[in-house]
N, C-alpha and C positions, 0 to 999 in steps of 0.2 A: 409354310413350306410343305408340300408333296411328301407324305412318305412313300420310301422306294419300295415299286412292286415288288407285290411276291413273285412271279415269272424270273425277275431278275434277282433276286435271292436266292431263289433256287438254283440257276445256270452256274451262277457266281461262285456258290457252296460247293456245285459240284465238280467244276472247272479246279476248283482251286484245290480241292478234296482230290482229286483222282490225278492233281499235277502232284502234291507232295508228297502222293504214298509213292508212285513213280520215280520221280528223282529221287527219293528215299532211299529205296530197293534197290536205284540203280548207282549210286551216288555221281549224279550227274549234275548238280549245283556248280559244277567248276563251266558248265555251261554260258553261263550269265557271267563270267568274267572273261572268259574264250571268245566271246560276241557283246563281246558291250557294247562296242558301240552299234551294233544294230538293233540292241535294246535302246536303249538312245535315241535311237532313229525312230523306232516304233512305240514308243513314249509319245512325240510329236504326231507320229504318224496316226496313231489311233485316235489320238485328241481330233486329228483334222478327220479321220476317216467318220467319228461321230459325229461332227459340228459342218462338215460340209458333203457336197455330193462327191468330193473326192472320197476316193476310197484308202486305205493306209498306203497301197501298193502305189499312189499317184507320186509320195514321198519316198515308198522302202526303192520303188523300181529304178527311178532317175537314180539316190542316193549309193546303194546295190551297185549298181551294173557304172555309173560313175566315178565315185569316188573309193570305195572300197573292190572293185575288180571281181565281183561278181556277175558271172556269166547271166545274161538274158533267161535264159530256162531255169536257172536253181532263183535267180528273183521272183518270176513267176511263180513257182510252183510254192515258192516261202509264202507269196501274198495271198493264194490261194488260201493256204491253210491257217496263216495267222488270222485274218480277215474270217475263216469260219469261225473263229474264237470271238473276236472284238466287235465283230459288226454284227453276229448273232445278239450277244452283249446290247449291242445299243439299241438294238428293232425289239429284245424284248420290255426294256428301257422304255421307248417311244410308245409300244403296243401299252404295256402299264401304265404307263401316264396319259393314256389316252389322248395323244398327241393328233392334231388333224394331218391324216392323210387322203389322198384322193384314191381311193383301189381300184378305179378302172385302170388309170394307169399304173399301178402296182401289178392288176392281173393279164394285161396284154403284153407288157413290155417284156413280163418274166417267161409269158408261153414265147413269143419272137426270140427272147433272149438266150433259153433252152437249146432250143435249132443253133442260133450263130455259134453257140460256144462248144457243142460239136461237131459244127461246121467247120469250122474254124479251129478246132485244136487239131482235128486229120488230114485238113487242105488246103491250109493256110497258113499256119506257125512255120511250117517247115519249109518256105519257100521266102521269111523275113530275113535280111538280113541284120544283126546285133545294133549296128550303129543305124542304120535306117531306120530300124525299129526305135530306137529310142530319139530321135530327129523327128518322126512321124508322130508322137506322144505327144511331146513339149507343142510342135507348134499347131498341131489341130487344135487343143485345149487353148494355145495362147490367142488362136482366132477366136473363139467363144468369149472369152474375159474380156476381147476388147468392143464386143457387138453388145454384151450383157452391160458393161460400164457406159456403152453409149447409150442402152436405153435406159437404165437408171440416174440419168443427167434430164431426160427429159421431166419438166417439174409436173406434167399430165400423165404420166404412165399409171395406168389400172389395172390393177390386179384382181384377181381371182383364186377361190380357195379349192376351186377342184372344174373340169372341163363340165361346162354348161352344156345341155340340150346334146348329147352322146350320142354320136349317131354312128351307124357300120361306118361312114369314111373315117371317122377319129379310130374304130379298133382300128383298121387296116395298118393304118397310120402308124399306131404304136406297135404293131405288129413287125412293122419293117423296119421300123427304128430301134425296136429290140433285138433284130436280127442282127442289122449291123453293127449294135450294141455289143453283143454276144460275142461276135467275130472279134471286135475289138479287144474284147476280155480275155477272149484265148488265148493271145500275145504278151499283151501285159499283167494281168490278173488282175485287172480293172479298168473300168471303161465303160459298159455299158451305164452304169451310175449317172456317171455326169453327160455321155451323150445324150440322152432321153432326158437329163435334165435342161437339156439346151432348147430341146423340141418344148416341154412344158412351159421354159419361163418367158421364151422369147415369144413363137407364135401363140402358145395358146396363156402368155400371160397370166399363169399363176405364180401365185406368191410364194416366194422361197420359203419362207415357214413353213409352210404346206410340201413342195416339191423336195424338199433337204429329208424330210424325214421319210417320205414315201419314196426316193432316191435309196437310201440308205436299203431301206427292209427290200428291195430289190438285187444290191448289191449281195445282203447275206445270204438269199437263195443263192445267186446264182456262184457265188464260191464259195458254196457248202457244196454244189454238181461240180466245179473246178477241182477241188480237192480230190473228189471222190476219181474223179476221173482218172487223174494224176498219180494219184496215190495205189488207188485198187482195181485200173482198167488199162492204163497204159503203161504203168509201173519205173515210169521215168523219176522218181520223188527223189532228188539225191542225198546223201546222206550229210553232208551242209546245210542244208534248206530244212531238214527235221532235227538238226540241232540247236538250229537259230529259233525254230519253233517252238521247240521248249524252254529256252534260254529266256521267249518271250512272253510267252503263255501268260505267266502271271501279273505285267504290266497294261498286256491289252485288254484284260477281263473289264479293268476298271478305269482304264484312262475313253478307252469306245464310247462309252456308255454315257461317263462325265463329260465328254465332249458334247453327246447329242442331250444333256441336261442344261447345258450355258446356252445353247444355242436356242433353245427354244425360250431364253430368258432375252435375248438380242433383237434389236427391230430388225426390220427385213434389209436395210440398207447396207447396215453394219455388217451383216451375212454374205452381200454382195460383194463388200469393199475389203472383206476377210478372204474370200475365195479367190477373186481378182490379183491378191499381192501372191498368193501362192502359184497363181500358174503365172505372174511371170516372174518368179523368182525360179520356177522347176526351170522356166527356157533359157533365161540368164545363165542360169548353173549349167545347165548342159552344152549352150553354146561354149562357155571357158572351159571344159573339161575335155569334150570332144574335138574342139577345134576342127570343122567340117571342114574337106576337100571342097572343090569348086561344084563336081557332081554334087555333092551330099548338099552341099548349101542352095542347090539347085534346086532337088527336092525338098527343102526344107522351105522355101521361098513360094517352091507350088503348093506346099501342101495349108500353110500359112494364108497364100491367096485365096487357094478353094473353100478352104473352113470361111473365109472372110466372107464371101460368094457366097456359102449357104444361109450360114446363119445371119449375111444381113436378107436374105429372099425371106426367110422364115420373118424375120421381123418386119420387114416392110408389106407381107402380107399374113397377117396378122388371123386368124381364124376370128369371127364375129359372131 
């Protein structure tokens, strides 16, 4: 067995160092029983946010803004921040264990991704509406899980550990996939992760072993720039969302991390058939809880179609 990186010992130390003297000083421990259950949630949630291309926010945002009555914006701006903790945690994890990742895609997706998610947090968030937005979520990802489960029935599918023979159309490519990646992120505090993992695994057929962990060290940039935004530029951070934070802080240092440690012990199928039951378990749950109007299930039916529509184009033509 692996000894755990120094990177990630060190993060760990200091994360967990600079949380105790904190709630120390401040006596804020009554935190984590005031929010339990979103500790609770973010338990699950960082396990998955390590071990697949979801991010924590794909579990804390449905769970948030569903079941617990938490507004769209204080869920986001929670994922933001928890997620700079846990999925920091897992990329320096991945980078220590010198896990294979592909960094072309790691480095295009994250300059596109940069763009959408200031794009996107000044001219775009503010024109979603709460229950659209979270309708728009569940069933974009639900169209992916079912294009991904169809190609993983094929018993000829080939994979790949990183995009062969790179050429200027592949950056563009990831370029504009980050874009709209970003956009996505802005909304939900995650997104660009798994959409660009949809571009990897379907058209250019690499292997989720590969695409899970260079997914992930994407995600931690880009809401490490979500937080900051939120926090020290737009100054919307409310003050529920930096209580849940802390509340959380110390389950996601180690459960991130632990996730992206099983998972790279899992065949690639297993990965598939783990991420699959989750988005449709997010759609399941959100159709019972929100109960769409005729409109809402309208959109929810186009938006279902068109993910259907891209991602099976992307797999039927296949970059070679």
């Amino acid at each position: 067995m692996k000894k755990l990186p120094k990177l990630y010992i060190a993060f760990f130390l200091l994360v967990i160092t600079s949380w105790l003297i904190y709630v120390t000083q401040n006596d804020l421990y009554y935190y984590i029983e005031k929010h339990l259950w979103a500790v609770i949630t973010m338990i699950f949630g960082s396990f998955i946010a390590g071990s697949s291309p979801e991010g924590s926010a794909a579990v804390a945002y449905p769970v948030f803004t569903l079941l617990l009555d938490i507004q769209p914006a204080g869920a986001r701006n929670f994922a933001f921040a928890i997620q700079s903790i846990g999925m920091t945690a897992a990329s320096l994890l991945i980078l220590g264990l010198r896990l294979k990742v592909d960094w072309n895609y790691i480095k295009y997706v994250t300059i596109g991704g940069i763009a959408g998610l200031i794009l996107g947090t000044y001219y775009v968030v503010p024109l979603i509406s709460p229950p659209m937005a979270k309708l728009f979520f569940v069933s974009l990802w639900l169209s992916f899980g079912i294009v991904l489960w169809r190609e993983n029935s094929k018993p000829t599918r080939v994979v790949h550990d990183l995009i062969e023979n790179f050429q200027k159309s592949d950056m563009s490519r990831l370029l504009v996939f980050g874009l709209i990646g970003g956009v996505i992120s802005s909304i939900f505090g995650t997104g660009i992760n798994i959409f660009t993992f949809c571009l990897m695994t379907i058209y250019y057929g690499i292997n989720e072993k590969v695409a899970v962990p260079s997914s992930i060290i994407i995600m931690s940039i880009e809401t490490i720039l979500g937080f900051f935004i939120h926090a020290g530029v737009v100054n919307d951070f409310q003050p529920e969302a930096f209580e849940m934070w802390i509340a959380c802080i110390p389950f996601v240092v180690i459960f991130a991390p632990l996730g992206s440690f099983v998972v790279s012990k899992l065949p690639r199928t297993a990965i598939a058939n783990f991420l699959n039951i989750i988005l449709l378990v997010q759609f399941v749950g959100a159709m019972w809880v929100i109960k769409p109007n005729f409109f809402q299930s309208m959109v929810c039916g186009i938006t279902l179609i068109s993910g259907l529509v891209l991602f099976l184009f992307l797999s039927k033509n296949p970059r070679t």
